[in-house]
N, C-alpha and C positions, 0 to 999 in steps of 0.2 A: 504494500500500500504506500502512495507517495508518502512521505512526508511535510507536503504542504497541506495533505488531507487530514492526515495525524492530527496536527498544529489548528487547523479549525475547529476538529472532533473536542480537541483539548480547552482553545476556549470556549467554543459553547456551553459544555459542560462547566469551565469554571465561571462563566458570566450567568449561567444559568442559576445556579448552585448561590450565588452570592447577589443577583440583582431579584429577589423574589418583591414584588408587589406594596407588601407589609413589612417593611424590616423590622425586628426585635428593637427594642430601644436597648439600651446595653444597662444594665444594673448600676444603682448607687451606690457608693461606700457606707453611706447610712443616712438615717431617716433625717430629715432636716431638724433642729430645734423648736422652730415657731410654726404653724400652723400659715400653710398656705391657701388662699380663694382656691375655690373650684372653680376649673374652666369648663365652660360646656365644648365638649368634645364636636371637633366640623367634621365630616364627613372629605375625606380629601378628592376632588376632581378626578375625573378620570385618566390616566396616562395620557398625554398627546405622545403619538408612536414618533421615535427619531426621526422615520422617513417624512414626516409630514414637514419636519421642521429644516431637517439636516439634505435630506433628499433633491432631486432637483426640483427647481421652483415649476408650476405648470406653464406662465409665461412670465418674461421678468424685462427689462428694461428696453421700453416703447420709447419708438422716435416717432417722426414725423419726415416725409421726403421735403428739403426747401421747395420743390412746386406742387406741395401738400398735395399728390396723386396717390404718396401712398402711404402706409405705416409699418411699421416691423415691430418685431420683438426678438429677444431669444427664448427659446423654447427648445424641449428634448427630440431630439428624431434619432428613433434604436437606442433610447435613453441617453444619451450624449446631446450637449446644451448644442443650438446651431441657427442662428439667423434666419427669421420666416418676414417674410415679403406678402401686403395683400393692398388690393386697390381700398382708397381713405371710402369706408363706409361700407365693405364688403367683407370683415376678417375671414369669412367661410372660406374665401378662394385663398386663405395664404399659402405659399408653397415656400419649402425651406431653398434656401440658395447659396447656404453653404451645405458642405460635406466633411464636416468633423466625426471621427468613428471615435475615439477613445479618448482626448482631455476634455474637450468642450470650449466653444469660443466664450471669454468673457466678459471681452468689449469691443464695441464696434461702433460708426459713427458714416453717417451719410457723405456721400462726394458731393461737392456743391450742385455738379450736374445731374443729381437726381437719376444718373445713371446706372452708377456705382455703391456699393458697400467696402469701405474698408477696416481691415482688423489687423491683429498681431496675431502670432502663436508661439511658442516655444515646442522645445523638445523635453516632457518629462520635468519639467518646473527648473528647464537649466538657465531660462529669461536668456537665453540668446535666442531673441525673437526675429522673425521674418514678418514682412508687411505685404498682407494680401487684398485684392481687388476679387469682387464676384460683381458681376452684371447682373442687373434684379429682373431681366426678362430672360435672359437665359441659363442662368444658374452659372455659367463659367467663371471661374475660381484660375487667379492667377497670382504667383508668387511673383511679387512685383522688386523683390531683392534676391534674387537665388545669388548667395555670398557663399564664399568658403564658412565649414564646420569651425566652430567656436565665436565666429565674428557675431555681430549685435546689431540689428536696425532697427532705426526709431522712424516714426513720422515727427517730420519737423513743421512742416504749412501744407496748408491747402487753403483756394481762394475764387471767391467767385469770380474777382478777375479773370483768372484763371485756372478755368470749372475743371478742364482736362488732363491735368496735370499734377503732380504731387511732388512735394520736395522730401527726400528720405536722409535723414542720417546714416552713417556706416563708416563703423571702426575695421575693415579688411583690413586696411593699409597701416594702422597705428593702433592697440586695441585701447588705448587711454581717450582717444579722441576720434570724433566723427564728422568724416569729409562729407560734404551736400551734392546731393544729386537730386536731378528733375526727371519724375520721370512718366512720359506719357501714357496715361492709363488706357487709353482706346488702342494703343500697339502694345504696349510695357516696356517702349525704348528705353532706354537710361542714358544722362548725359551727366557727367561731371558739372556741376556748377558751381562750387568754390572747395578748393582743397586747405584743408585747416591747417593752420598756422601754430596755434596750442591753445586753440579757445575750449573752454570748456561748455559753452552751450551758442546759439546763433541769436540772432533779429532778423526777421524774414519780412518782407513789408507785404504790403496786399498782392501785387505784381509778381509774389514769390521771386523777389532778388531779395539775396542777403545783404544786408546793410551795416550790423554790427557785431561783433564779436565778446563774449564777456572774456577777462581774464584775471584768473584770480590771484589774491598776494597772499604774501606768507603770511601775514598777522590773520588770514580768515576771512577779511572781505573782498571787491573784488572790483576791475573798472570797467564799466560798458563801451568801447573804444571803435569809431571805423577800420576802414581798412587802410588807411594811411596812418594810426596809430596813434591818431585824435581822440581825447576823456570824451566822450558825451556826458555819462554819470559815476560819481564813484559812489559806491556801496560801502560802507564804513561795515566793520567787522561785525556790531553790533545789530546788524539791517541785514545782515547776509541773510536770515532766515525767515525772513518776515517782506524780504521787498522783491519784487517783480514785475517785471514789465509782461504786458498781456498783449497788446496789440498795437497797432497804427491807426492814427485817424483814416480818414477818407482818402484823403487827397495825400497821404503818408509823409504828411510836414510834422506831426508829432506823435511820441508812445503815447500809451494809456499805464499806467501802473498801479500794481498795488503796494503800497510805501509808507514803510515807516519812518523812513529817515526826517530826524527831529522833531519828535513826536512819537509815544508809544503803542497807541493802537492804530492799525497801520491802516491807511484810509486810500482812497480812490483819486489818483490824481491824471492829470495831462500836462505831460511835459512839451512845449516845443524843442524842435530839433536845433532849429536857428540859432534861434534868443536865450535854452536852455531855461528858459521863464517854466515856470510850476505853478498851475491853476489846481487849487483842491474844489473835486467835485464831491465828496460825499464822505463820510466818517461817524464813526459810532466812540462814545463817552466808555463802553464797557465789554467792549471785542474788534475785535481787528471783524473789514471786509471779507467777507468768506464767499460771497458769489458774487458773478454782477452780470445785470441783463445786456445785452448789445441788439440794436438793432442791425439787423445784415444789409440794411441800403444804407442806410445814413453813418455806420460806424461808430452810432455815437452809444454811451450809458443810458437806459431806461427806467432801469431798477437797482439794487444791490441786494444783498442781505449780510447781517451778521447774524454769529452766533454765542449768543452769554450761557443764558441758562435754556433758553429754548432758540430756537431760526426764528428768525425775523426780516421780512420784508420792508424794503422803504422803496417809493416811488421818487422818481428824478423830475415826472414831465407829468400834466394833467392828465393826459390819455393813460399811462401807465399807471393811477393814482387809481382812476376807475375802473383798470383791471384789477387790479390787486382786490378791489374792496367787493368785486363781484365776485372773484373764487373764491375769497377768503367767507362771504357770505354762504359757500356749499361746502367746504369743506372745514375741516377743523382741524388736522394734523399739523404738522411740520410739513413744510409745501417745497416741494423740489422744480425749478424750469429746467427741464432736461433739453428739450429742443424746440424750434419753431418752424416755420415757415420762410423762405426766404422776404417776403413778404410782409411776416407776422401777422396774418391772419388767424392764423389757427396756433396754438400752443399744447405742449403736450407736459402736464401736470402731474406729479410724482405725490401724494396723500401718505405721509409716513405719521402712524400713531402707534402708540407702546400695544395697545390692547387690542389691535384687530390689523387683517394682514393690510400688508402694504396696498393701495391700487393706484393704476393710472387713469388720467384723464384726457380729454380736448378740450381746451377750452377754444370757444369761435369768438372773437371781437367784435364781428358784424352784429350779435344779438348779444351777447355775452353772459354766454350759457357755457353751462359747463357739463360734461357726459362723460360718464363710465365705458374707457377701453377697454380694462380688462383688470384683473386681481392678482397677485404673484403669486401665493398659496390659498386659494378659495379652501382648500378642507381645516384651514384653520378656524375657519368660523363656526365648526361643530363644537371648538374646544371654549374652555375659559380661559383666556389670558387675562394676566398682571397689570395692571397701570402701574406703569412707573413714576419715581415722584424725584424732581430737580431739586437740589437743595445744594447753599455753597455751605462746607465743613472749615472749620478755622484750623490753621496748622498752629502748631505750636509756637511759633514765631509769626502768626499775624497775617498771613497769605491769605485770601481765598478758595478753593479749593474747591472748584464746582464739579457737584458730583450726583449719582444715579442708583438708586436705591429702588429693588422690585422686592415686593415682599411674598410668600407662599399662598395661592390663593384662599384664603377662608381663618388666614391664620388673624385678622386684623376687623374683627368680626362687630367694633363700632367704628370703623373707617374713620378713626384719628391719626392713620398713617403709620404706626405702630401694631407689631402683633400684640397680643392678650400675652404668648408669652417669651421668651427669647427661645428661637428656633437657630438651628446652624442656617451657617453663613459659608458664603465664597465669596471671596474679592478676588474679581475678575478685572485683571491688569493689562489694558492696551496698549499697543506695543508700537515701535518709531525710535526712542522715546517724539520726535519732533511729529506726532498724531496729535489727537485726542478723540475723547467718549463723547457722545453725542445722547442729546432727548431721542426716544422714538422705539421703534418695534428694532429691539435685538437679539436675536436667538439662542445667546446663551442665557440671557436675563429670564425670557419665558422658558425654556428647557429646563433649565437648573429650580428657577420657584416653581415648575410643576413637580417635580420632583420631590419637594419641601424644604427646600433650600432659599432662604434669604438671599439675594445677588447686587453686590455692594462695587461698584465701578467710581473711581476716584481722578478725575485731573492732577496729580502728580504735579511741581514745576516741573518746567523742563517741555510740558505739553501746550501746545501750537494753538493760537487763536486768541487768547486774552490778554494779547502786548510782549513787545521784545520785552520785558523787564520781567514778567512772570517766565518765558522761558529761558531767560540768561540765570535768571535765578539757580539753574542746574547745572551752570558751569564747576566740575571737579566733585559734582553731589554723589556720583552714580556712588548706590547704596550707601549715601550721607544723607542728607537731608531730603533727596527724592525718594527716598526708604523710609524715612521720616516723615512724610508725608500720607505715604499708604497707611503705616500702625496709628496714625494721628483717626485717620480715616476708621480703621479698625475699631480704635479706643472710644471714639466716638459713637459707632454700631453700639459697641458694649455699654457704653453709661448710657445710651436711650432707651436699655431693655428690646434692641432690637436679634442682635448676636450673645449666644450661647458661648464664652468666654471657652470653653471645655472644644467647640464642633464650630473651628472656621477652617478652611480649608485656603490656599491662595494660586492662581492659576493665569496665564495669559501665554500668547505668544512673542516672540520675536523678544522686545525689549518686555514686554510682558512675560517671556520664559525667563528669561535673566531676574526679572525683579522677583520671580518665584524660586529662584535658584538662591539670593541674596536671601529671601523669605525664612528659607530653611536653614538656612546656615548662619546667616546675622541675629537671628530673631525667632529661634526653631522653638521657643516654646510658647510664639504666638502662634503656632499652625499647627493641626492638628495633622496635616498630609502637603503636599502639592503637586500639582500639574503644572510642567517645563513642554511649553510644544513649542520646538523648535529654539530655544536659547541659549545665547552664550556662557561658557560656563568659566571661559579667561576674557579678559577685556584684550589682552595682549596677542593670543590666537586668532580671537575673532578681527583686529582692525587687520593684521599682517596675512590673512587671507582672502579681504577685497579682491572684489574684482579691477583687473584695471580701469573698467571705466569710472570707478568708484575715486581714484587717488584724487583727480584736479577739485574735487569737494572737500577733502578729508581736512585740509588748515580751516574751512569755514565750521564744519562740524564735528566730528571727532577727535579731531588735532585739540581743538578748542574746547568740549567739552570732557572728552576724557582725558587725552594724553598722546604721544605721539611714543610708539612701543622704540625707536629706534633710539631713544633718549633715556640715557640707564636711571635716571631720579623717576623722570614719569612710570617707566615699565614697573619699576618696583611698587609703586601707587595704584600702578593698575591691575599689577596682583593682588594686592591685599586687598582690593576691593571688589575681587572677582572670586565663588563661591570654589573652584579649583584649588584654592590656597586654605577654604575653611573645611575640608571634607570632616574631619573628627567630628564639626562642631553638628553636623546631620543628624537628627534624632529621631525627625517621625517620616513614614513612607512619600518613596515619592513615585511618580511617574512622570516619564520623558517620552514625547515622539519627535520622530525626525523624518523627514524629506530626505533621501540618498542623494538626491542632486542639487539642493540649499548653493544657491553660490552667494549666497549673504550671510548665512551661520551655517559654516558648511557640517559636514559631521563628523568633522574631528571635535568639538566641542561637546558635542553628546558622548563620542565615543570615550573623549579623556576622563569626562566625568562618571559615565559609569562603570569605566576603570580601574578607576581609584574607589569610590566607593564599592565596587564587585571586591579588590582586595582588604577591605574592613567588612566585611558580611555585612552590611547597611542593605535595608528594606528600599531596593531600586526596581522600578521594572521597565524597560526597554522596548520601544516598541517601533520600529522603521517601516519605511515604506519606498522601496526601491525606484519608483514611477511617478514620484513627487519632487516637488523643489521649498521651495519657504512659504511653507501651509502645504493643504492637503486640498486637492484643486476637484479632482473625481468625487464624484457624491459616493463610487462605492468604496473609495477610503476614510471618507467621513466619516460615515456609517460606521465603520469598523473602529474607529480611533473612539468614538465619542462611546460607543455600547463598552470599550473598556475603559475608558474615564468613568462610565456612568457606574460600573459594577465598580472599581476604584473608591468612588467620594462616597456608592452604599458603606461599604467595608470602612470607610475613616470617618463620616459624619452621619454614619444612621437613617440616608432618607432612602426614596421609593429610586427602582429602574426597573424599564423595560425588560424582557426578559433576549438573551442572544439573538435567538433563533438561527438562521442560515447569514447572519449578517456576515459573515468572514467570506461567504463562500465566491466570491467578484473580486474579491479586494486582493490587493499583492502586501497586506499586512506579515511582518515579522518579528517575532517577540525574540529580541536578545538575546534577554535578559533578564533573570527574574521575571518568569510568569506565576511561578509559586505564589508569589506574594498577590497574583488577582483574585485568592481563594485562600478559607479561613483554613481547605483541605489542602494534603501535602499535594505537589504535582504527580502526575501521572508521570512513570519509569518513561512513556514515550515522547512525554513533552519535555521533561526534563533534561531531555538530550541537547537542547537548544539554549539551558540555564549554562553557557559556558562558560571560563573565567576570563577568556577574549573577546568582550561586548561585539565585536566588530564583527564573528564567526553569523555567517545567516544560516538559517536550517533549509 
């Protein structure tokens, strides 16, 4: 019998065995002293199945064609996610018009000439992506960069100037930097149009010519320069991560930027190119710009939004004033403009709420009505989801700290926002660090409170969106004070009676793995367990295995906030502050997954970590996936990742899981390491073959 048959037999059996419905609450050491209230016991909601949540969506991010003829979405064909094409007010006739069999496409964006769909893909989560063209009448599908193996292309412009045409980035030639080509999408010619010099990113103006080059200095910031070697703008260090230029006027005599330079929440300006003169057009007292509407004729701003504690719309122009207030009259979520009209006729509207699934809309300007496209998971609304509640938490030192709390449903039973009584808890740690958590429908928020689990999401400093001065705040912090922030976040669950001091659990990916990695090791006897999906486990391994195209960033960001590993004071800073150097101090279980192709936390950083703790018999278990890169991109790896997380958090916080079933049996999941530990029973002699002392051995 295979052995990857084995290996499924073995966890179903143990996710089986350990994710039963009701789980045992675990016994007291003794009776309490004082007499406590009787709570009247709820009746817990019914499971929502993983697949409903974690599975692929039924359809999920709607556009609009700019000569609004037609709409798309992506949708599953042979279960794989894949672009569907249907005339605007027909969806019956959609037909798919790509052909993805096995990752699934994940973004995609209309060609100005309404001809076209163009996407990226990778190989297996390696992000050396190719950039593709599918014609929407006839389904043909053309790799519009065929580069040499390992090279990287990006889309750089595209324009209604110049509907037929696409300018591509590509590092063939240098893999740190990416030379510009044009290339014509009705042949797929390709022509050299400017070879780089050492800029780290372009200005493309409407016309698709390059115009400016960024390049960046050692201190971290960087200058926007032509190509005779002329400032336009300099970027001071402090603005590296906060300012950007978005586009060109009309007539491409100036940018448009999002800028924080002098000034901390970064606001909406236009720059002339001439005069170098700076018009502020729009800015927020309590978050940096986070979207902004453009019209596609006029070039100009319409709208913006920021985001505090919830998204927030502002109107620029009276007619934009009177859309706003008519969608905002139909719907009530967090409201996404995902696409328009060349025209802006027609808009196609994103409805994001914590408690029901996501859906899209149209809205028409002509009447200014709004209509249901379509819903991302409609069998969600069989279930009861959570409303989540925005609240900013104080750090220790007087920060803000805007943050997101979902509680178990039925557990909060006079809706004062608090359970009746402290139930376990997850702090669920977003990862970048330069992201942040957002209001709205999240899936591990509703997954995890279905389960009866509390799910506590925290803005950290260091997290993007509320002013250069809250994220420079995290310069040299990693597991200082941005550590400090989460247990802040924690201690606060705890003295509101919301968190079970005894059953928190702490979990995220990327820098979200890392800060679970720091969790247990810094602070292991705040967490009862953790989940590490995908993070670094040295600060020092992980910056000196970038990719190259990652180095011409690395003085504005890592250099600057952690340390630069070639520099013997930093490196020694960045071990200590990296859980690889705390293994001893590990005390409650963990679990790790990894992507075998990560080229951002590759898997020597899992491998070293469950290395070292594999040689201390520490409670690790290991779990890769050879056909993934940074996350787990196939719904039937998800599936398989989260059903042993979910039997994981029953076995360390006491709440409900689904039960296995055949979920392994699609998936290229492989258990290291320590699968013992996903079951209170000892392993099976068959599976055990796989608990090696070389993390790295696959079964």
């Amino acid at each position: 019998m295979p052995r990857k048959f084995l290996l499924m037999i073995s966890l179903t059996l143990l996710l089986t065995a350990c994710g039963k419905e009701q789980a045992a609450a675990p016994e007291t050491a003794a009776e309490p002293e004082t007499a406590v209230p009787a709570v009247t016991a709820v009746e817990p909601p019914p499971l929502i199945p993983r697949t409903t949540i974690f599975g692929n969506p039924d359809r999920t991010m709607a556009r609009i064609s700019p000569d609004g003829e037609h709409v798309s979405w992506l949708a599953p064909k042979d279960g794989v996610l894949n672009v569907f094409v249907a005339p605007a007010g027909d969806m019956d006739s959609a037909q798919a018009v790509t052909n993805d069999t096995y990752r699934g496409i994940r973004n995609y964006f209309w060609a100005p000439n309404s001809t076209y769909i163009y996407f990226t893909q990778d190989q297996g989560g390696d992000e050396n992506f190719h950039v593709y063209s599918s014609h929407v009448e006839t389904g043909e599908v053309r790799d519009l960069t065929p580069i040499k193996e390992g090279a990287r292309a990006t889309i750089e412009a595209v324009s209604s100037d110049n509907p037929d045409h696409i300018v591509v980035g590509i590092n063939e030639r240098d893999a740190q930097i990416f030379d510009l080509y044009q290339v014509d999408v009705t042949t797929g010619e390709r022509a050299l149009l400017k070879e780089n010099p050492g800029y780290a990113a372009w200005l493309i103006d409407n016309s698709l010519e390059p115009r400016f080059g960024f390049v960046p200095t050692p201190e971290g910031g960087g200058n926007v320069v032509d190509f005779d070697g002329n400032v336009f703008a300099v970027i001071p260090a402090e603005d590296f991560l906060a300012t950007q230029a978005i586009g060109f006027n009309a007539d491409n005599t100036a940018i448009y930027m999002v800028d924080s330079r002098d000034r901390d929440k970064a606001a909406l300006t236009l720059v002339d190119i001439g005069s170098k003169e700076l018009q502020l057009l729009a800015s927020s007292d309590v978050a940096d710009i986070s979207d902004i509407l453009m019209d596609p004729v006029t070039r100009s701003p319409v709208a913006f939004s920021f985001n505090h504690l919830k998204s927030e719309w502002s109107a620029l122009t009276p007619e934009a004033e009177a859309d706003l207030a008519a969608i905002s009259a139909k719907l009530d979520g967090s409201l996404g403009i995902l696409s328009t009209t060349h025209d802006m006729s027609r808009w196609i509207i994103h409805e994001d709420s914590s408690d029901k699934p996501g859906a899209y809309y149209i809205y028409d300007r002509s009447n200014r009505s709004v209509s249901q496209l379509l819903v991302s998971r409609p069998d969600l609304a069989a279930y009861e989801l959570a409303p989540m509640q925005a609240m900013a938490i104080k750090s220790r030192d007087g920060l803000d700290l805007v943050s997101y709390l979902t509680l178990p449903p039925g557990s909060d039973t006079d809706g004062d926002g608090r359970p009746e009584q402290p139930v376990p808890m997850v702090l669920a740690v977003h990862g970048g660090p330069w992201a942040r958590d957002e209001y709205g429908y999240h899936p591990w928020h509703q997954w995890l409170a279905n389960r009866g689990y509390a799910v506590l999401s925290v803005n950290y400093r260091g997290s993007t969106g509320f002013g250069k001065a809250f994220t420079r705040a995290a310069i040299r912090e990693f597991s200082g004070k941005m550590h400090d922030d989460l247990i802040d976040g924690v201690d606060w669950a705890i003295a509101e009676g919301i968190a079970d001091p005894e059953k928190i659990a702490i979990t995220g990916g990327s820098y979200g793995g890392y800060a679970t990695l720091v969790g247990v090791s810094f602070t292991p006897d705040k967490f009862a367990c953790g989940v590490d999906i995908v993070g670094p486990s040295s600060l020092v391994t992980l910056i000196e295995s970038f990719p190259e195209y990652w180095k011409p960033f690395l003085a504005g960001t890592w250099y600057t906030y952690v340390g630069d590993p070639a520099n013997e004071e930093d490196r020694a800073d960045m071990l200590a502050r990296s859980a690889i150097s705390r293994i001893d101090d590990i005390r409650v279980p963990l679990l790790v997954g990894q992507g075998e192709n990560d080229p951002r936390v590759t898997k020597q950083e899992s491998d070293q970590l469950v290395e070292a703790m594999a040689a201390k018999e520490q409670q690790v278990t290991y779990v890769n996936f050879p056909d993934e890169g940074h996350g787990f991109a196939r719904p039937e790896n998800r599936l398989a990742f989260y059903a042993v997380m979910e039997g994981f958090l029953t076995q360390c916080l006491g709440g409900r899981a689904e039960n296995a079933g055949d979920v392994f049996e699609d998936s290229t999941i492989e258990v290291l390491h320590g699968g013992s530990y996903l079951s209170h029973m000892p392993m099976s002699e068959k599976n055990s073959e796989s608990d090696s002392a070389n993390p790295a051995q696959k079964d």
